[in-house]
N, C-alpha and C positions, 0 to 999 in steps of 0.2 A: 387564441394564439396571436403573438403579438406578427405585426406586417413586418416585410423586409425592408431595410432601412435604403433611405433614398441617398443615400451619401454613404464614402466609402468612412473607412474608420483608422484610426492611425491603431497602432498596434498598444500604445499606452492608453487607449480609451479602453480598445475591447477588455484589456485586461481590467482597467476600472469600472466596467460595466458588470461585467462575470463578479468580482469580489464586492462592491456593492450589494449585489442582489444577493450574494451568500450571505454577506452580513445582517441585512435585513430580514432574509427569509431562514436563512439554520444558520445561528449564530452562535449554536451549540452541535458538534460533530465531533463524532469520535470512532474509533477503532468497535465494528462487530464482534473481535474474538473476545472471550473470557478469561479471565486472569489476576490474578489478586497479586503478583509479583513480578519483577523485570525475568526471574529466571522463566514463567512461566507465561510468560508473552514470548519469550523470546524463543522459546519449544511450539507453542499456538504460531507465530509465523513462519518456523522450520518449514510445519506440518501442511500450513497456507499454500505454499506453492503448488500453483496446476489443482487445489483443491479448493471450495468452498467453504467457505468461517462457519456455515451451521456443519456442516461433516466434522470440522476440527471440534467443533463447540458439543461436538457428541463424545469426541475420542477425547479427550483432556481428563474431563473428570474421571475415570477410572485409571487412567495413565498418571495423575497427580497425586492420586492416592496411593499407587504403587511404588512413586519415584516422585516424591515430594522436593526434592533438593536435588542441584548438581550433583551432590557428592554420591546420592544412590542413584542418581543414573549412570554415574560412569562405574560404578561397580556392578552394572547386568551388564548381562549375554544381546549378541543380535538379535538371536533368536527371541530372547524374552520380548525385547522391546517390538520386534513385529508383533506379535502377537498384539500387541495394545493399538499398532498403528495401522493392522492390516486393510481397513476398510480406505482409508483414505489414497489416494495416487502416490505411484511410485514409492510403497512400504518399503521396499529393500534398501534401496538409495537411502532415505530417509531411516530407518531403522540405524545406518553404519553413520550418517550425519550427525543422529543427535547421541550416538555414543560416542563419539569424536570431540561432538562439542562439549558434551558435559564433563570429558577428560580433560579436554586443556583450558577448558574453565576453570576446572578443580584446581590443575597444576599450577597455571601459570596467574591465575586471576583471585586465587584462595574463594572460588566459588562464586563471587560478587560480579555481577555484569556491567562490565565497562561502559563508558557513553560516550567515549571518543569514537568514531568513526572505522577509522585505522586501525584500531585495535580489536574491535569487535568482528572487522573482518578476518580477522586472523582464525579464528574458529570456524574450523569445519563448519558446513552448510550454511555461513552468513556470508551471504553478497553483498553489494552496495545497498540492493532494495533492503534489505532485511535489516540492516543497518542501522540505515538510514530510517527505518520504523521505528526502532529501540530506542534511539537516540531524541529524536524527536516528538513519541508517544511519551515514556518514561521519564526523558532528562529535558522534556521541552527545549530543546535543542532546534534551531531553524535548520533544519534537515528534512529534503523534501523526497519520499520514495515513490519510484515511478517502476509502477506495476500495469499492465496492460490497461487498466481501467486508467491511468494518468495518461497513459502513453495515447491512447486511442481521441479521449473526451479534450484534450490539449491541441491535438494535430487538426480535429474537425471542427470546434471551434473558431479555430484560428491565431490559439494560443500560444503554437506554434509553429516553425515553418521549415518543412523540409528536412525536421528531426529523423535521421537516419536507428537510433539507438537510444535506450532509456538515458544514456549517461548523457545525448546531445538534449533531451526533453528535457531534465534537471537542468542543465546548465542553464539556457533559455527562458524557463518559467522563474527560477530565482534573479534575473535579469529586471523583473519586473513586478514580482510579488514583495510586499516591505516585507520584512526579516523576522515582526512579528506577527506573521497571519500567515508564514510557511509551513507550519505543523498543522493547520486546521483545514488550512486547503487543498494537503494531501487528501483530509479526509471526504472534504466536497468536492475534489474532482473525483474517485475511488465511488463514493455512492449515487454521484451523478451519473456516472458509465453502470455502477449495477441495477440502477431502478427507473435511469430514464433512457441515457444514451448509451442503450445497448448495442451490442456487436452488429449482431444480424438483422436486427429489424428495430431499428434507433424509434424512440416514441416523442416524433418531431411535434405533433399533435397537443402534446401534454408539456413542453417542455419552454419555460420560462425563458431561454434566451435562445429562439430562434431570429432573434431581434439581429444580434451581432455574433451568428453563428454561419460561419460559410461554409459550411456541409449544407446546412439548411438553403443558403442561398443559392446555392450550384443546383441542388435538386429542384428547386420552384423554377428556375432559367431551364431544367432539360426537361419539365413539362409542357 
């Protein structure tokens, strides 16, 4: 594990530091869920919320065989669609979401999912984060979503500062990320918070930038 750095860092290094070492060490990342089409990324990150990608990566394949297209999903029941999402969090929410969405999908988009921003939130159950995934997974769009694993691995670092809100984290990290390395560093912060800098018990021991990480630094000073 590398020592804590003898000098403070300006805020364009740290972030030069962090994306360096992405580049070098996974300079290939991408999105866990499974999916062969935007319509079906964009039902796999519905389902995402509050749940785990292998949960969803269970529930999809008999859900997609069911309701292969926008158009047969807005033509089922609530009822039907719990039935395929009931394992995963908050099925009922999510059951009346993605018949909503795949309604005014149909209506208003002739089935084809948008990659403007604005527009994609206009469907039931897409927020900024879910967005902002679509956009920048499928249409490689520099659109960065910040999901508790951005929000969390950004603030302890030092990535950012005093982010009150996912929308103040976004703002801030596109401050400083070039515009072509904002879609892949969703993905490296996202699997840096799932497999090292976890919530509860961060794995400060294993993790490559304790260097220029002030969660790490604060913790060795209250030793």
């Amino acid at each position: 594990m590398m020592e804590t750095p003898k000098r403070r860092l300006s805020k364009k290094a740290r972030f030069q530091y962090v994306l360096d070492h992405f580049l070098k060490h996974q300079p290939l990342a991408e999105t866990e869920l499974i999916y062969t089409n935007p319509y079906e990324l964009l039902v796999a990150v519905i389902l995402s919320a509050q749940c785990t990608d292998k949960r969803v990566n269970m529930i999809t394949p008999p859900f997609f065989e069911r309701f292969p297209t926008a158009e047969s999903l807005a033509e089922a029941e609530v009822e039907e669609i719990f039935q395929y999402i009931k394992s995963c969090s908050y099925p009922n929410n999510k059951s009346k979401s993605l018949l909503g969405m795949a309604q005014k999908l149909t209506a208003d988009f002739g089935g084809i999912v948008p990659e403007d921003v604005d527009k994609l939130q206009k469907l039931p159950g897409v927020g900024r984060k879910t967005a902002n995934v679509i956009a920048s997974v499928v249409y490689k769009k520099p659109a960065l979503a910040v999901d508790t694993h951005v929000f969390r691995v950004a603030a302890r670092i030092g990535l950012t500062t005093n982010a009150k809100t996912p929308l103040e984290t976004e703002k801030q990290l596109l401050r400083y990320i070039p515009e072509d390395l904002v879609a892949i560093a969703h993905h490296w912060l996202i699997l840096h918070g799932r497999y090292v800098c976890l919530a509860r018990k961060p794995k400060c021991d294993k993790c490559p930038l304790t260097e220029v990480c002030k969660f790490y630094q604060k913790r060795m000073q209250e030793k």
